[in-house]
C-alpha positions in Angstrom: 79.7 101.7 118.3 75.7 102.9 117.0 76.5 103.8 113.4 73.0 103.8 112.8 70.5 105.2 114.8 66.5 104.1 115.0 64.4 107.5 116.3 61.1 106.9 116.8 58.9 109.7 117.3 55.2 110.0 118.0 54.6 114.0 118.3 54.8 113.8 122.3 57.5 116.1 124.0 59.2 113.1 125.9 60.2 111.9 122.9 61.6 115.1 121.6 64.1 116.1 124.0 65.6 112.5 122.6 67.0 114.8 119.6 69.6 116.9 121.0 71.2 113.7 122.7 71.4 111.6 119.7 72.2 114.3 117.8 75.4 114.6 120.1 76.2 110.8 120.0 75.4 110.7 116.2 78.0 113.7 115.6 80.7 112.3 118.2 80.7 108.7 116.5 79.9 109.7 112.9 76.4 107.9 112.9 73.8 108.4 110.6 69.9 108.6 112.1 66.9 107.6 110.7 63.7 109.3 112.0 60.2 107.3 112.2 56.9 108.1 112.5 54.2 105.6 113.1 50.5 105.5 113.0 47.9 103.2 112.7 46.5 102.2 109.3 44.1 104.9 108.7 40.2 103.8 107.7 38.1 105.1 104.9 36.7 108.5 106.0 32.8 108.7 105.2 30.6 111.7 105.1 27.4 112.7 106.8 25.5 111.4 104.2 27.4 107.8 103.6 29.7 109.5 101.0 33.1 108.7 101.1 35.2 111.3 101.4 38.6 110.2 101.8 39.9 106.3 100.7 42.3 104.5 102.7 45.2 105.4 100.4 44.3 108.8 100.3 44.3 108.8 104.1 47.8 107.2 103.9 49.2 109.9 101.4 47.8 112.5 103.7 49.2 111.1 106.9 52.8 110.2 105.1 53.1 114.0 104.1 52.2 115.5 107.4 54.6 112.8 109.4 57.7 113.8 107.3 56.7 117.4 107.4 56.7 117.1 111.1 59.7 114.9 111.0 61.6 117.9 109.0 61.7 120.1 112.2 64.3 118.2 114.3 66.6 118.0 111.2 67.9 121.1 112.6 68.8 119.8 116.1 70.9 117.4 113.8 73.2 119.5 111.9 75.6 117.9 110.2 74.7 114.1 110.8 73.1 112.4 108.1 69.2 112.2 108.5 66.8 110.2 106.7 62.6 110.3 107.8 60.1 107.8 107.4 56.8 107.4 108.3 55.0 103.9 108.5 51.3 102.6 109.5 50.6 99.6 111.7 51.1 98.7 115.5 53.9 101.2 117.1 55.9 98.2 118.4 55.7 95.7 115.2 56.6 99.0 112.9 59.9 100.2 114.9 61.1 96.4 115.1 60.4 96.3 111.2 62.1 99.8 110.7 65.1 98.8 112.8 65.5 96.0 111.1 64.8 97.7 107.4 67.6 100.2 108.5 70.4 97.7 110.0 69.9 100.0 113.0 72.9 99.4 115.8 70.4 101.6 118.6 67.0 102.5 118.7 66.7 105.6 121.2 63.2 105.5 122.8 61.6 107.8 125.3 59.3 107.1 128.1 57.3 108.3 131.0 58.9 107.8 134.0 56.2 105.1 136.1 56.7 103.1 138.9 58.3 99.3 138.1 54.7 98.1 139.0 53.1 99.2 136.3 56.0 98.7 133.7 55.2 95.6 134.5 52.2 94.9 134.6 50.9 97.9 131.7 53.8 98.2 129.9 54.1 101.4 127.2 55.2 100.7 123.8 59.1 102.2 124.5 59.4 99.3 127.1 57.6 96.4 124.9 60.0 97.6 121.6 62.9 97.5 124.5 62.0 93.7 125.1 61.3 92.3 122.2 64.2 94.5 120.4 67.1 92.0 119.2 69.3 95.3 119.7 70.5 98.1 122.0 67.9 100.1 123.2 68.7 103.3 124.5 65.5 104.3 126.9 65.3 107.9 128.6 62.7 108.2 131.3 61.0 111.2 132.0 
């Protein structure tokens, strides 16, 4: 039984109509769920003129608030199961693994576009390289 759930989510609609479902597993199993956003380490922003404009950190504090503030608007879809939210920077595959881990997730719930078994294969997207290398369930809705 998933007590604790791993939902990543990158912004993209496949992704979001994960919500609803684990929502509905989280409330019939009493699980808790643990949002993540992840993107890559952000660089210095320089100006027109070789100014700097924005430092790394800056970048990150920028990007942290807008991730949880996106994050924020499928706690509704999640009513009455416990949801935490947390937004990390590195490679999408590496970060989830960590996060899961971090968490003591029992299920990470992934989305993906639905492509042919060729090209999972041979160009694989980042829900099917977190579901191989995942030491956990891995619950993977096409669309």
């Amino acid at each position: 039984m998933a007590k604790r759930i791993l939902l990543p989510l990158d912004g993209e609609g496949a992704a979001e109509a994960l919500v609803p479902l684990v929502g509905a597993l989280a409330r019939e199993v009493g699980s808790s769920v643990r949002l993540l956003r992840v993107f890559p380490v952000p660089e210095t922003v320089v100006g027109a003129h070789g100014r700097t404009v924005a430092y790394v950190d800056q970048e990150m504090a920028r990007l942290t608030a807008e991730g949880l503030d996106d994050l924020r608007r499928f706690e509704a879809p999640l009513d009455g199961v416990p949801v935490e939210s947390v937004v990390r920077f590195g490679d999408r595959v590496e970060e989830t693994l960590l996060e899961a881990e971090a968490f003591g997730a029992d299920l990470i719930a992934l989305a993906t576009a639905n492509r042919g078994p060729l090209r999972r294969l041979l160009a694989p997207g980042a829900a099917e390289r977190i579901a191989r290398k995942a030491p956990l369930p891995v619950l993977l809705l096409r669309s």
